[in-house]
N, C-alpha and C positions, 0 to 999 in steps of 0.2 A: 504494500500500500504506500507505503512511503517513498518507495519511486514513483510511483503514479501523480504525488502528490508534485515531488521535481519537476516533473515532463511538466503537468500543469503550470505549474511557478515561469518555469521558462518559456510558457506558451503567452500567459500573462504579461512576461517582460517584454517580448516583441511584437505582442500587438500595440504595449503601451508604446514602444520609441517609432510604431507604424503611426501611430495616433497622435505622438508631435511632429513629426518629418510631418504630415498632411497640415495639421496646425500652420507651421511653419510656412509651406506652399500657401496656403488660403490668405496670410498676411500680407506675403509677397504679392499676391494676385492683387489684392487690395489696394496696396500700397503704390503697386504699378498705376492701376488703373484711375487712383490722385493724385500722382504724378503725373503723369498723359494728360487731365484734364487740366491742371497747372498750365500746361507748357502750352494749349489751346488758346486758355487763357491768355499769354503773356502774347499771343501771337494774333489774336482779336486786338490787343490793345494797338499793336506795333504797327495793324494793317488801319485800326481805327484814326491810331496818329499822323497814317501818312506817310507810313515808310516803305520803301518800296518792299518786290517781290526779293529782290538779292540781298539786301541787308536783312528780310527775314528769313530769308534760307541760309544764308551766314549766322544768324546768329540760331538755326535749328543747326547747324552741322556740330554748333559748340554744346547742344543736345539741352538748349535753355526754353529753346519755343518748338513748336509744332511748324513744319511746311509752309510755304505761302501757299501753294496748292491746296492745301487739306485745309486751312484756316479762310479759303474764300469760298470751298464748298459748304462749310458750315454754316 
């Protein structure tokens, strides 16, 4: 019995570290995805203030705004 109860223990421990690695990914996805909307953001402003398409695809290649492309189909 008391191997059995081992196996179990160990079945327990990797579903737990399967259960924050997922945790982990879902933050990530999160976090991306308010980050991305940030960078829209900043690229809404830059096309609102009149900047051109190259200075905001210069300042997306610096990975601070979104595309002037993708920020005028919005």
């Amino acid at each position: 019995m008391n191997n059995n109860v081992k196996k179990h223990s160990v079945h327990n421990q990797n579903e737990a570290k399967k259960s924050i690695v997922r945790l982990y990914y879902l933050i990530a996805r999160l976090q991306n995805k308010f980050v991305n909307q940030h960078k829209l953001e900043v690229g809404l402003y830059l096309m609102a203030s009149g900047a051109t398409w190259k200075s905001i695809d210069t300042i997306s290649s610096l990975e601070y705004s979104a595309y002037a492309k993708t920020v005028e189909e919005y």
